[in-house]
C-alpha positions, 0 to 999 in steps of 0.5 A: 558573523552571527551565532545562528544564521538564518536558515535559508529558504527555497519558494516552491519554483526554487525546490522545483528547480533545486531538485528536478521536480515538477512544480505540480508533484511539489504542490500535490504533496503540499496538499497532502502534508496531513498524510506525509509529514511535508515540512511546514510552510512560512509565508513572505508577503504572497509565497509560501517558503521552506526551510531548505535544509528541512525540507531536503531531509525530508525529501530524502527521508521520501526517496526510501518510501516504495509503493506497490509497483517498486515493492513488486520488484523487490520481490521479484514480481512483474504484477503488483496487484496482489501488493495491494492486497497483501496491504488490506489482508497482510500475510505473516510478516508483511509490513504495515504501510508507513503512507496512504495516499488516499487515507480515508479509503486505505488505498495508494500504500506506501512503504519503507523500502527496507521495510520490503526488502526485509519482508522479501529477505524473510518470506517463504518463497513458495507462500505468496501473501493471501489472495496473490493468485497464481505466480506468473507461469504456474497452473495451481492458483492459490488454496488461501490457507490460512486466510482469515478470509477463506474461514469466513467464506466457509462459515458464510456458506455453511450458515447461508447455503441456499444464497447467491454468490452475490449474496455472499460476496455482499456478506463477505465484503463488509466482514472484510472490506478491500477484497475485489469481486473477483476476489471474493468469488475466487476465495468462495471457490476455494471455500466449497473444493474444501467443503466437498468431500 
């Protein structure tokens, strides 16, 4: 009996039947293995083939990754929007995603899950990250204290203050890129309440 066996190797129809997973999510994660350390691949005549015991590994190591939905839940929030957010301008705390699915434009993050469950553990109830809005019942929408955001809001208004809201929001979105329209008007909204005296 041989020392080192050769390990044994799966097609991508065998991983697809292996583990349940539909043959066209095994072939997105192919062509995205740059961005999530997909195992690497050896081909046998026209296949391309795995390491079966690698590519299990790995795919467990993935089971622990959450996107924003799931990391919603694990703080106990029906919305995630405001996760995704959090993604572009952290709060104290927040953890740095492990994955992008869409790398060059930061979007589609992913994170450990004990990553996320750590954060909700430790967090402050009462202070959701910057730019979260209002919780689900609640009347008070948020200040953006201690927003980076919120200061350039302010400065921006103070330099500039014959511009448009458009203007600004423009000025403002190349400062700090990912924040929405929306967004940006509502931080503005907050940025003059605390200017009037």
């Amino acid at each position: 009996m041989p020392e080192n066996p050769e390990p044994r190797r799966l097609n991508r129809a065998e991983l697809a039947d292996t583990h349940g997973i539909p043959a066209k999510t095994l072939e997105r994660w192919w062509s995205d293995r740059e961005d999530n350390g997909h195992p690497p691949a050896e081909r046998q005549g026209r296949t391309l083939t795995w390491d079966a015991a690698e590519w299990d590994a790995w795919h467990r190591r993935r089971q622990d990754i959450v996107g924003p939905a799931e990391f919603a839940k694990i703080l106990g929030h029906k919305d995630n929007s405001w996760v995704t957010k959090a993604a572009a301008a952290p709060p104290p705390g927040f953890p740095e995603p492990v994955e992008w699915g869409d790398t060059v434009n930061r979007r589609r993050p992913k994170w450990r899950r004990a990553d996320a469950q750590t954060f909700a553990d430790n967090r402050t109830r009462n202070s959701p990250p910057p730019g979260a809005g209002r919780p689900a019942g609640s009347r008070a929408g948020t200040t953006y204290e201690g927003d980076e955001r919120l200061t350039a809001a302010i400065k921006s208004l103070t330099d500039h203050p014959d511009d448009r809201p458009a203007r600004h929001i423009e000025r403002l979105h190349q400062l700090h890129p990912g924040t929405s329209a929306s967004g940006w008007t509502k931080i503005l909204k907050a940025a003059r309440d605390q200017q009037t005296p």
